[in-house]
C-alpha positions, 0 to 999 in steps of 0.5 A: 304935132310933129314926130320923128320916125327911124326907118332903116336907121334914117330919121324921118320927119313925121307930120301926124294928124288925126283921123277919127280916134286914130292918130295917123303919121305922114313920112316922107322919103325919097324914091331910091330910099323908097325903092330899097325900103318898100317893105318896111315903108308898107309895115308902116302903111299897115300900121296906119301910116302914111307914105309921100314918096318924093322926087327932086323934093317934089311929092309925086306919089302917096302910099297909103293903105287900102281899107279892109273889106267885110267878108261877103255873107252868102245869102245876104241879099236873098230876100232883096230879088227874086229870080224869075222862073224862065231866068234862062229862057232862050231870048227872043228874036226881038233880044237876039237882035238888040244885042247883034246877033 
């Protein structure tokens, strides 16, 4: 399927595939075009878009959002270690030695 995409009044040819449920679009533009519109083309990032940045009609770079983390629960891994009660024992002349000292 291809679509069309208007990014700063320029029409842009949009191959769209699918990944999962979500359809993702491909827009392709130039370096200097890039350059000067890198704030909408990361808009379009974030809205599941796709960017190939070409030069000299060669592709040479793809931009493309980086997957959202889940916040780190404290605790979690509580019951997945435990501590050892001399954790911060002075380390024996044997371990000094191994790590150089």
């Amino acid at each position: 399927m291809i679509e069309v995409a208007v990014i700063e009044d320029r029409v842009h040819e949009v191959g769209v595939h699918q990944v999962g449920a979500i359809e993702v679009g491909v827009i392709e533009v130039g370096v200097h075009e890039a350059k000067s519109t890198l704030s909408r083309l990361l808009r379009a990032v974030e809205a599941v878009q796709e960017v190939v940045i070409r030069r000299g009609g060669l592709p040479v770079a793809k931009l493309v959002a980086i997957p959202s983390r889940q916040p780190r629960l404290l605790g979690e891994d509580a019951e997945r270690y435990e501590v050892p009660d001399d954790f911060d024992a002075p380390l024996t002349d044997d371990e000094l030695r191994a790590f150089g000292a």
